[in-house]
Structures are given as structure tokens and as C-alpha cells.
N, CA, C and O of each residue as an XYZ file, in Angstrom:
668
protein
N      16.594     12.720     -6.821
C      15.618     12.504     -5.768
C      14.520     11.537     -6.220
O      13.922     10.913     -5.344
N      14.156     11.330     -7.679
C      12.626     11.016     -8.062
C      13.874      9.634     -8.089
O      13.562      9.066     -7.042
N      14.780      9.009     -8.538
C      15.452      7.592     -8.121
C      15.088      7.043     -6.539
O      14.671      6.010     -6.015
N      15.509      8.375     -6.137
C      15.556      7.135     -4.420
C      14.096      7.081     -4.060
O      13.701      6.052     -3.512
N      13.294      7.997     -4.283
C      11.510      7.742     -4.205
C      11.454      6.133     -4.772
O      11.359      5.029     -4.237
N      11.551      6.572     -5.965
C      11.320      4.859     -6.611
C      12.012      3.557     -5.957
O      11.612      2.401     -5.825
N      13.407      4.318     -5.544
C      13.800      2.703     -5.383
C      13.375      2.692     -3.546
O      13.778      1.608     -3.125
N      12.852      3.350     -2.604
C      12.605      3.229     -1.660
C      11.014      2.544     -2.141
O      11.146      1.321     -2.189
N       9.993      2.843     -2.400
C       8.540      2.393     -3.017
C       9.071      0.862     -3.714
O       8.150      0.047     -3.781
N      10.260      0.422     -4.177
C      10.398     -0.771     -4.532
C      10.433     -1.886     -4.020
O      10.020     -3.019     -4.268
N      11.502     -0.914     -2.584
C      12.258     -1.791     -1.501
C      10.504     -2.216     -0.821
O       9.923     -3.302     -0.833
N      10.072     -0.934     -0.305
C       8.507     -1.207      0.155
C       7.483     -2.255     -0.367
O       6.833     -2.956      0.409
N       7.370     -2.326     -1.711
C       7.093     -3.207     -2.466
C       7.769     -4.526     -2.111
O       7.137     -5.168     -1.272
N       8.733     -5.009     -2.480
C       9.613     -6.283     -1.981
C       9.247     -6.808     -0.541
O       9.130     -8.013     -0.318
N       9.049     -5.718      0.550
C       8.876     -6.351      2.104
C       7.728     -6.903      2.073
O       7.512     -7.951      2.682
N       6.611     -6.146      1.198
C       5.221     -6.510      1.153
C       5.086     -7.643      0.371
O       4.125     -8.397      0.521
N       6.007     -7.850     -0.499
C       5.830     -9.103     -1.260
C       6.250    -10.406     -0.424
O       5.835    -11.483     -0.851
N       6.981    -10.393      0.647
C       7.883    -11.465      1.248
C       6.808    -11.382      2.939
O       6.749    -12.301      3.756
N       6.079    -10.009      3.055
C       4.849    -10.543      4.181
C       3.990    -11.219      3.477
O       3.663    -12.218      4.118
N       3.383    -11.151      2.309
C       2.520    -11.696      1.676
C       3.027    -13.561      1.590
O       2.069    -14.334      1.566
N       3.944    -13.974      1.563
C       4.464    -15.055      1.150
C       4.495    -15.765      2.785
O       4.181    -16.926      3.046
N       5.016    -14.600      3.880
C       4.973    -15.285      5.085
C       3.579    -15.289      5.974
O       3.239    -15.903      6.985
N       2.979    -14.384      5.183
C       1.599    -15.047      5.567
C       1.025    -16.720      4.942
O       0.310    -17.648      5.320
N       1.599    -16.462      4.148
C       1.221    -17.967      3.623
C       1.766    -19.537      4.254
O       1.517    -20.743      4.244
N       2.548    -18.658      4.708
C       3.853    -20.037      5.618
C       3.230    -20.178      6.868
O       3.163    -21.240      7.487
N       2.712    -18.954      7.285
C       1.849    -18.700      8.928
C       0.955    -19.463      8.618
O       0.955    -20.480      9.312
N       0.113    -19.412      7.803
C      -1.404    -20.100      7.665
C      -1.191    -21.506      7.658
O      -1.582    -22.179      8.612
N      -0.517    -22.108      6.526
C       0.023    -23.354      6.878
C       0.451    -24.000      8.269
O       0.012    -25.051      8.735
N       1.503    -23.062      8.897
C       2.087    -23.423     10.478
C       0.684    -24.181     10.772
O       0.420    -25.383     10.758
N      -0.411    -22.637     11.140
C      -1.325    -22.940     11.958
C      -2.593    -24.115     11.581
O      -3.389    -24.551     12.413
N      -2.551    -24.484     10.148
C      -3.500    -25.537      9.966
C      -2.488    -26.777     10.364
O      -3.161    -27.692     10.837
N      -1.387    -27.026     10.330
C      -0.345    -28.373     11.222
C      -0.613    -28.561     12.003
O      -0.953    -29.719     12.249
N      -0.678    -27.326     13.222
C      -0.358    -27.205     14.552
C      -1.873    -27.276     15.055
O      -2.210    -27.170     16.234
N      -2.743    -27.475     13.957
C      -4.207    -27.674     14.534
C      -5.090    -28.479     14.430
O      -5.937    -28.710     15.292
N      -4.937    -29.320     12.705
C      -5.312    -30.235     11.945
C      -4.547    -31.280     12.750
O      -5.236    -31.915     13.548
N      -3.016    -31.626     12.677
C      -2.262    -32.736     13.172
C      -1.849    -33.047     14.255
O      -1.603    -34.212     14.567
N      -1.684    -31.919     15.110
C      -0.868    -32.331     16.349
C      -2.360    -31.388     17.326
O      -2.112    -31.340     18.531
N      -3.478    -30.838     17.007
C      -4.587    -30.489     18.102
C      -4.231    -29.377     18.529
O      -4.945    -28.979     19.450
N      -2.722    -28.134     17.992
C      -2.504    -27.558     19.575
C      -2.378    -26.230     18.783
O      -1.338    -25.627     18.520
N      -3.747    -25.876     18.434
C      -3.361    -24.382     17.779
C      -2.635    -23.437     18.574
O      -2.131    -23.494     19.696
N      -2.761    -22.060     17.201
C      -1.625    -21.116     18.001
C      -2.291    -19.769     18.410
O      -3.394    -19.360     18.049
N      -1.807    -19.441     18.858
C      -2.499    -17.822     19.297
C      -1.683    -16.177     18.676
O      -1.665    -14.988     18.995
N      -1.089    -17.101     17.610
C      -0.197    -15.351     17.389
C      -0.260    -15.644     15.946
O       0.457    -14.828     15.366
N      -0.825    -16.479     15.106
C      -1.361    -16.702     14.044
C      -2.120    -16.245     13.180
O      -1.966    -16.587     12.008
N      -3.070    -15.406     13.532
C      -4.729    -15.155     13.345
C      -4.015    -13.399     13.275
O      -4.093    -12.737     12.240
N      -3.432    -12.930     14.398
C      -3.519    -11.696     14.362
C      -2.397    -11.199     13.770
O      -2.523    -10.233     13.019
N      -1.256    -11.704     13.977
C       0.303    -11.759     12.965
C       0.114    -11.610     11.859
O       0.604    -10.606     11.342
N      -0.686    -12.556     11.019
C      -1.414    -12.856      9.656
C      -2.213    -11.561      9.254
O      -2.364    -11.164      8.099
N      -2.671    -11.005     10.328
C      -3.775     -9.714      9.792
C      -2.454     -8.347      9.643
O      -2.309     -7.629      8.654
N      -1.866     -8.311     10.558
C      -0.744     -7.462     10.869
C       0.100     -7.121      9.645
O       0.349     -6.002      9.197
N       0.638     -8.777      9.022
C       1.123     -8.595      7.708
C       0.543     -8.134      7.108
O       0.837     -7.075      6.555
N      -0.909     -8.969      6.923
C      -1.679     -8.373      5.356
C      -2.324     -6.779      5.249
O      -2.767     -6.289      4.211
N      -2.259     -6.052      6.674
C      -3.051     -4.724      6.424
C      -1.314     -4.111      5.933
O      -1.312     -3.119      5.204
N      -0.124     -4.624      6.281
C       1.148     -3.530      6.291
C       1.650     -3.964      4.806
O       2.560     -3.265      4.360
N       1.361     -4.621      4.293
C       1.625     -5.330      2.970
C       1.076     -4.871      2.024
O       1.582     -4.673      0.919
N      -0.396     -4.580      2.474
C      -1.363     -3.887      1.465
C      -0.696     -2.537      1.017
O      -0.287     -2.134     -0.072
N      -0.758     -1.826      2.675
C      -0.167     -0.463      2.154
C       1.023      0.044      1.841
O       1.289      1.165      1.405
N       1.798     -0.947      2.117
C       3.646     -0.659      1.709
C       3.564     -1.140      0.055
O       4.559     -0.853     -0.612
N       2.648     -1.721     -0.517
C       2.928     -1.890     -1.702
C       1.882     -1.227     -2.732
O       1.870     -1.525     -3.927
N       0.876     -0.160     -2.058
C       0.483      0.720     -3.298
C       0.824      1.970     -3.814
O       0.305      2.573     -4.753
N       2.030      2.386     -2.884
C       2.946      3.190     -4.133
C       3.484      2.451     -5.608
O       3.296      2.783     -6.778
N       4.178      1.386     -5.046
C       4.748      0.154     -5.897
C       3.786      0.090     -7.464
O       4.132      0.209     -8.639
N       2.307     -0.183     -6.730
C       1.814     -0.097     -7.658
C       0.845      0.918     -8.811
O       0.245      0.736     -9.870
N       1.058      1.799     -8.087
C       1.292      3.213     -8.629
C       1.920      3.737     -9.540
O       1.353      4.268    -10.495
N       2.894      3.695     -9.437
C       4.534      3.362     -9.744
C       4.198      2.660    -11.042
O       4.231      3.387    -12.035
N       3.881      1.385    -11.231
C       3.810      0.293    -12.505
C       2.493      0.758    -13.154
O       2.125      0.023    -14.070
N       1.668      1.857    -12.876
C       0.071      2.336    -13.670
C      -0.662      0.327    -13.694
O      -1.065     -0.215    -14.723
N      -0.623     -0.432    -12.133
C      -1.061     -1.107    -12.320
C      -2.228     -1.461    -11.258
O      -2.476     -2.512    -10.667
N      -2.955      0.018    -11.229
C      -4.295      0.149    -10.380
C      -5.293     -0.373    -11.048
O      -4.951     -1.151    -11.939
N      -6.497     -0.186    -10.899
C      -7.576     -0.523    -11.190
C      -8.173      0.499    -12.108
O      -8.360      1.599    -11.588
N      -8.528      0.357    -13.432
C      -8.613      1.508    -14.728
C     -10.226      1.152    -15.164
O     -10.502     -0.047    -15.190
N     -10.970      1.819    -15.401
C     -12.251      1.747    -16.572
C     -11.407      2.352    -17.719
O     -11.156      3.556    -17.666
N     -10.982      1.660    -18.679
C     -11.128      2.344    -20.121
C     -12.180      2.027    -20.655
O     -12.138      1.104    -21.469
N     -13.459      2.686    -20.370
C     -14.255      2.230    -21.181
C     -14.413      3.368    -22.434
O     -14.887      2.947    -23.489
N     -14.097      4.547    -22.360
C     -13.859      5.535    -23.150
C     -12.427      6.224    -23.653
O     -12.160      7.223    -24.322
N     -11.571      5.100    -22.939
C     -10.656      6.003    -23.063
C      -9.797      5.636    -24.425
O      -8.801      6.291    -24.732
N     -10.102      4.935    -24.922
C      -9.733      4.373    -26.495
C      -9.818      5.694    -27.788
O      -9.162      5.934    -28.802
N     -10.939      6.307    -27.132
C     -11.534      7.064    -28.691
C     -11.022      9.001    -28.052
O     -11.410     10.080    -28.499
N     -10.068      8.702    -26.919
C      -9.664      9.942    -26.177
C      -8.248     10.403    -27.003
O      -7.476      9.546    -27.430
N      -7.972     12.027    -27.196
C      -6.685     11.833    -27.941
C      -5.393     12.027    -26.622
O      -5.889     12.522    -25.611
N      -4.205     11.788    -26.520
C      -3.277     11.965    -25.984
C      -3.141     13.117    -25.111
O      -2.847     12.868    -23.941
N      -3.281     14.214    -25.419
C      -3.513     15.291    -24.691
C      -4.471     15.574    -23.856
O      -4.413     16.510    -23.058
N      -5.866     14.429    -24.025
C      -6.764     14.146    -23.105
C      -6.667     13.379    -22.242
O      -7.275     13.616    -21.198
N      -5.959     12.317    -22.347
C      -5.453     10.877    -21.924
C      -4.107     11.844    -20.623
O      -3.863     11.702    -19.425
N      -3.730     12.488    -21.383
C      -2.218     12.768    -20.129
C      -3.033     14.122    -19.513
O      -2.206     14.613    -18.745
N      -4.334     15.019    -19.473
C      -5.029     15.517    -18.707
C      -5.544     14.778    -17.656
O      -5.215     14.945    -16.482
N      -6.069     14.244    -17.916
C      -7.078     13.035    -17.272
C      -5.933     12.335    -15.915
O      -6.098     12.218    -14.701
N      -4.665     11.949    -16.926
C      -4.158     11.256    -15.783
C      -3.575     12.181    -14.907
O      -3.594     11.881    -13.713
N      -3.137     13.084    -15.191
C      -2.442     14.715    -14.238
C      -3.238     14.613    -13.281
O      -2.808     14.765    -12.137
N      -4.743     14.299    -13.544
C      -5.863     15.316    -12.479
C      -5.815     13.787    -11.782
O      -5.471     13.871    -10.604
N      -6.089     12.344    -12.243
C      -6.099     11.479    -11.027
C      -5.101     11.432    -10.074
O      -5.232     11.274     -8.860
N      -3.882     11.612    -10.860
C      -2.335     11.512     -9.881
C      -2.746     12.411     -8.744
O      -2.621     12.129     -7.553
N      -3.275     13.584     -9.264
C      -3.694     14.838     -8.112
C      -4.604     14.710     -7.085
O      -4.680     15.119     -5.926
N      -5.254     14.055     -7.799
C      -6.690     13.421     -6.521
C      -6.404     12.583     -5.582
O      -6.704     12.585     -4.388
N      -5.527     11.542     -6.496
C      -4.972     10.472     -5.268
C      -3.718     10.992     -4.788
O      -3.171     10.109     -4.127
N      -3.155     11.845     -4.824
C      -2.070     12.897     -4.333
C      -2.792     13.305     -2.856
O      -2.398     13.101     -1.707
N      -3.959     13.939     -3.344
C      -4.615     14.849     -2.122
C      -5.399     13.584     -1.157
O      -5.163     13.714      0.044
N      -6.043     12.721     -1.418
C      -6.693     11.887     -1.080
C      -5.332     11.487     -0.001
O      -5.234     12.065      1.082
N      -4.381     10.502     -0.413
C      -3.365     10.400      0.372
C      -2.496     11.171      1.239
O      -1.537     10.708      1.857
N      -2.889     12.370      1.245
C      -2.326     13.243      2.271
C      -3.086     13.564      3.357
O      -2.543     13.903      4.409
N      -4.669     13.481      3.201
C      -5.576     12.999      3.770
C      -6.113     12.629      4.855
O      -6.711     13.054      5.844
N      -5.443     11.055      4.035
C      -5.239      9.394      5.129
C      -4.232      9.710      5.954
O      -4.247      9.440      7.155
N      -2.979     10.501      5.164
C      -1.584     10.629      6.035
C      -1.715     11.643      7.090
O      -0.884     11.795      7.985
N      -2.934     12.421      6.931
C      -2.728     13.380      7.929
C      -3.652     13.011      9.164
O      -3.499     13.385     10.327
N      -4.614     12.219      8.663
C      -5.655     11.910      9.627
C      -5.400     10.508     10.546
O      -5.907     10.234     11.634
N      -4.541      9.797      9.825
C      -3.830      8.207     10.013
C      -2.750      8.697     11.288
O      -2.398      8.077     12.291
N      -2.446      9.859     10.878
C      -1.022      9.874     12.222
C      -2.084     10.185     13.408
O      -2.047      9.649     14.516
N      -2.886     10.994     13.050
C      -3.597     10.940     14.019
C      -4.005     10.111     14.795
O      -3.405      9.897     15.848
N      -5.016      9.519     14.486
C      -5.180      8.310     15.133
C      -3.599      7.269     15.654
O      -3.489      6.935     16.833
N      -2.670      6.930     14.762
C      -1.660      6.463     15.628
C      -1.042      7.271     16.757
O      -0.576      6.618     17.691
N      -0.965      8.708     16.813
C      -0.929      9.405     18.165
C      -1.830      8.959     19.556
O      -1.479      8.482     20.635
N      -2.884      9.267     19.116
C      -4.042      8.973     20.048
C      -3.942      7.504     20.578
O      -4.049      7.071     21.725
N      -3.749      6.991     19.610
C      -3.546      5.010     20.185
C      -2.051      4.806     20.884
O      -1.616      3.662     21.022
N      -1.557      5.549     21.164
C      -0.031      5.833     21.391
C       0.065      6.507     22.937
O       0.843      6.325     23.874
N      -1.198      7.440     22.725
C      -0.812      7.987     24.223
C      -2.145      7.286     25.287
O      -2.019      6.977     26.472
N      -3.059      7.199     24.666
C      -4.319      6.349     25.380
C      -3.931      4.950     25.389
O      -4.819      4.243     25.867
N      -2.728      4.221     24.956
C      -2.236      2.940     25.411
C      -2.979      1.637     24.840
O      -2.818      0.490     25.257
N      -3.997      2.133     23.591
C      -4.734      1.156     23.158
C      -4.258     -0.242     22.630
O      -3.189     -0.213     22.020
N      -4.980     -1.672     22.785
C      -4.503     -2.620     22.613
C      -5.388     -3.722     21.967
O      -6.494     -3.827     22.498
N      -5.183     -4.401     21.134
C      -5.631     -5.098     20.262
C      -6.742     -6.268     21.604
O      -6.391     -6.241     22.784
N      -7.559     -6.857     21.326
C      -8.281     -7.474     22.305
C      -8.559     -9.045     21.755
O      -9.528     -9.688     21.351
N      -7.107     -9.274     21.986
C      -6.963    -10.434     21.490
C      -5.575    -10.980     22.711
O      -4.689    -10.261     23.175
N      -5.757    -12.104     22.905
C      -4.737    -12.911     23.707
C      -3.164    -12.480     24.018
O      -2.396    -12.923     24.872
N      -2.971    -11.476     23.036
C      -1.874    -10.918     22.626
C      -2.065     -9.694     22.917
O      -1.069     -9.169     23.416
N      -2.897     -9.074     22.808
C      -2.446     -7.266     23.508
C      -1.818     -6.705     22.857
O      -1.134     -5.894     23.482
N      -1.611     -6.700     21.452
C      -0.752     -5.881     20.883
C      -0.763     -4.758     20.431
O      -1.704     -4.618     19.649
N      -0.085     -3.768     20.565
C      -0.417     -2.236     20.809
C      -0.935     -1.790     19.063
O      -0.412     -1.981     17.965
N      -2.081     -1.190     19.473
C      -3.199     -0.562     18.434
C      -1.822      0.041     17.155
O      -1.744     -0.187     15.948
N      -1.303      0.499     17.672
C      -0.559      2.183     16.722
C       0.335      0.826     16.010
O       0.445      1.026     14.800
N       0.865     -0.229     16.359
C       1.392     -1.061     15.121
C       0.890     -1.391     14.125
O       1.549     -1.657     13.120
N      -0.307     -1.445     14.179
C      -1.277     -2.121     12.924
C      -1.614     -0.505     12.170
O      -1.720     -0.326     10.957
N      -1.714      0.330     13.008
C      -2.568      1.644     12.477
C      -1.461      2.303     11.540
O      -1.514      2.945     10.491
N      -0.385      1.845     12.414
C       0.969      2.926     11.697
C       1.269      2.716     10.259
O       2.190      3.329      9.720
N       0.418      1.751      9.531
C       0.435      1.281      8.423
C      -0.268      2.227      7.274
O       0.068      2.089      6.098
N      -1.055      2.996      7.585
C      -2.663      3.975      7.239
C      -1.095      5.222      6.635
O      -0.713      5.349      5.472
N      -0.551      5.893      7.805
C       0.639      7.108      7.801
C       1.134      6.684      6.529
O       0.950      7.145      5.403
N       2.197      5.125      7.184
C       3.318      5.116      6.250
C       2.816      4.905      4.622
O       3.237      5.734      3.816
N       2.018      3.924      4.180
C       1.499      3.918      3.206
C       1.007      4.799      2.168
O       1.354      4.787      0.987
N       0.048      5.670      2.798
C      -0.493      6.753      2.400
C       0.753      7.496      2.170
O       0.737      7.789      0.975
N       1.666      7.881      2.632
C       2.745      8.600      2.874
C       3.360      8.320      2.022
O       3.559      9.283      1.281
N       3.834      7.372      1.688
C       4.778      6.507     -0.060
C       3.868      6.713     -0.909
O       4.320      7.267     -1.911
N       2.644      6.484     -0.956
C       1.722      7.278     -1.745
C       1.947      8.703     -1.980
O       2.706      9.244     -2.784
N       1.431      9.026     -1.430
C       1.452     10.754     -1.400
C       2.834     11.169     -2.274
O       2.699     12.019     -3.154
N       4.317     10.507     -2.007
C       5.441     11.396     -2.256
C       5.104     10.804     -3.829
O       4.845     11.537     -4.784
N       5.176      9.091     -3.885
C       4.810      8.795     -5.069
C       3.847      9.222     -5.891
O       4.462      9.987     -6.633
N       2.462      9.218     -6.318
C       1.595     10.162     -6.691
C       2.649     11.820     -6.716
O       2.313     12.136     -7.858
N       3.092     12.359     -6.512
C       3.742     13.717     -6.589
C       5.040     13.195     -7.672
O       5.123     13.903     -8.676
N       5.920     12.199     -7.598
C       6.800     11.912     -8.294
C       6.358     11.784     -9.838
O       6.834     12.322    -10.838
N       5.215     10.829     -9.678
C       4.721     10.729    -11.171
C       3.814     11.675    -11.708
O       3.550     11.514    -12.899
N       3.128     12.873    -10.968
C       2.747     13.662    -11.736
C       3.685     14.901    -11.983
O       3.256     16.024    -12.248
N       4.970     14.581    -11.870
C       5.868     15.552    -12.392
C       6.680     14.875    -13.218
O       7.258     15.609    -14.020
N       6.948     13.631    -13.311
C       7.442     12.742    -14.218
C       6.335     13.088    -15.541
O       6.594     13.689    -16.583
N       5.458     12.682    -15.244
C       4.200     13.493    -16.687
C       4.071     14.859    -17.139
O       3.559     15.194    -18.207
N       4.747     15.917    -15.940
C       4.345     17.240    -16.360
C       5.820     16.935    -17.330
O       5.719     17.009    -18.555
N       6.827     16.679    -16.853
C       7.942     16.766    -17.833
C       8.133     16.186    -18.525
O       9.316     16.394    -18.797
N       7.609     15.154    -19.395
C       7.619     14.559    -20.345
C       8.208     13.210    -20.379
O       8.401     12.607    -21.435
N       8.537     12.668    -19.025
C       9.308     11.074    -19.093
C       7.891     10.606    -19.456
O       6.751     11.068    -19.490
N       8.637      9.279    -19.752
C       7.970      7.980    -20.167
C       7.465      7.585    -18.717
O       8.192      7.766    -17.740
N       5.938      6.931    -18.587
C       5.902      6.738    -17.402
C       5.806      5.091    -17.631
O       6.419      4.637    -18.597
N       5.100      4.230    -16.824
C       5.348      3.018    -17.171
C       4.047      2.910    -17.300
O       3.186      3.578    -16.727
N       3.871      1.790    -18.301
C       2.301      1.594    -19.140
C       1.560      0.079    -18.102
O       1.960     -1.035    -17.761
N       0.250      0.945    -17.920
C      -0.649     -0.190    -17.399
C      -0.708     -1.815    -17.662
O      -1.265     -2.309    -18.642
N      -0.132     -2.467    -16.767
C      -0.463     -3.858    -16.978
C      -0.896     -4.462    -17.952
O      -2.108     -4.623    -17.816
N      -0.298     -5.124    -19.408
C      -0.488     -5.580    -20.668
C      -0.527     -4.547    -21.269
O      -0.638     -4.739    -22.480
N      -0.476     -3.210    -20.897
C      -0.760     -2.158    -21.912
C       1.036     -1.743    -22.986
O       2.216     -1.869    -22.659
N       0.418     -1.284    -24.172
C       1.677     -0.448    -24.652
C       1.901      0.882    -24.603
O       0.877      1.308    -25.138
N       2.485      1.724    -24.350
C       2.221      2.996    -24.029
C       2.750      3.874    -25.530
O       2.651      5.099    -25.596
């Protein structure tokens, strides 16, 4: 089970990596189509936001996953091992609970924008709960992730070491 977690949080990872890239192709389109030929676009601006909020959150299990969040070691050098794998038990747990949270309060709101018919107020109208549904799913690959790796630590795997770090 803790395989297909990972390799689903990977696949998640990968889509977010290839919106991230087609946001970049969008932005371009729209400086052509505005700079050269005068005739901007209207599904540009909000498409572009669409990716980058669903990109964000489909890829921080991913990075969860790689221990390649955002760390203060400013003490944690002179900490021994058994403090170091306390410490991280109780964050996995926090951002465990924290993300169940978002996931529980996130569906919410995509319900509510779902049955009240809410719509983006932009030229496009595009229904609220697409952009929101991002808050659930995210948090949600979070949540299972955060649970995967603090049982990967209670049992003794190797987890994967922070960005330049050696573990």
C-alpha cells in the first residue's frame, strides 16, 4: 500500500511539474498575442492561476515525500538521533493533522461552491469548486502522505534525506 501512496504522490508530482511548464508556454502565448499581433487573450490570466494554485498542491506530498520542505536547522546539528527522529514523528503529525484540517474544511467549501453555483468573475465564469477542489485533493495526498512517512519512521525505513542533506 505505502508503494502505490508514493507512486500515486509521484504521478501528482509529474502533472504539477508539466502545469508548471504549461504555464510557462501560456504566458508566452499571451505576451505574442499581445506584444505582436495587439489581440490579447482572455483565458490566459485565469488558466495560468488555475494551473499554478493545482500544481502547488498536487505537488506537496511529492515534496514531503523527498524531506524537501522548508527546515530551520538551526539547532538541530548538536541534537542526538533519537531527538532528531522525535522531533520529526511530532512534525509529520502536525502536518498530518493540519492537513486533514484543510481536507475537511476545503471539501467544504467545494460543496457549498457546488450547490450555490459560484463562479469565478472573470470573462470566463468558471465554476468556483474547480480552482477550490485543489485545497481537498492536495491536502488529501498530504494527509495520506504525512501518515505514510510517519510510519515509514515508526518502523525503521530509511526515509529520504533533505535536499543536499546525507542522512
Amino acid at each position: 500500500m505505502i508503494r502505490v501512496i508514493d507512486k500515486i504522490t509521484k504521478v501528482a508530482a509529474g502533472v504539477a511539474a508539466w502545469m508548471i511548464f504549461s504555464i510557462g508556454v501560456m504566458v508566452t502565448y499571451e505576451v505574442v498575442m499581445r506584444k505582436v499581433f495587439n489581440s490579447p487573450t482572455i483565458w490566459v490570466d485565469e488558466t495560468a492561476r488555475f494551473f499554478q494554485v493545482w500544481a502547488v498542491y498536487l505537488a506537496s506530498a511529492h515534496i514531503l515525500k523527498r524531506r524537501s520542505l522548508i527546515t530551520v536547522e538551526l539547532f538541530t546539528g548538536s541534537l542526538s538521533k533519537g531527538t532528531l527522529r522525535m522531533l520529526e514523528l511530532m512534525s509529520l503529525f502536525i502536518i498530518a493533522f493540519f492537513s486533514f484540517v484543510a481536507l475537511y474544511y476545503g471539501a467544504g467549501v467545494v460543496l457549498e461552491s457546488i450547490e450555490l453555483g459560484r463562479k469565478t468573475s472573470t470573462m470566463l465564469g468558471v465554476p468556483k469548486y474547480l480552482t477550490e477542489s485543489a485545497i481537498p485533493v492536495g491536502f488529501g495526498l498530504l494527509f495520506i502522505q504525512a501518515v505514510v512517512e510517519f510510519f515509514k519512521l515508526v518502523r525503521g525505513d530509511d526515509v529520504a534525506a533533505p535536499a543536499g542533506h546525507q542522512v
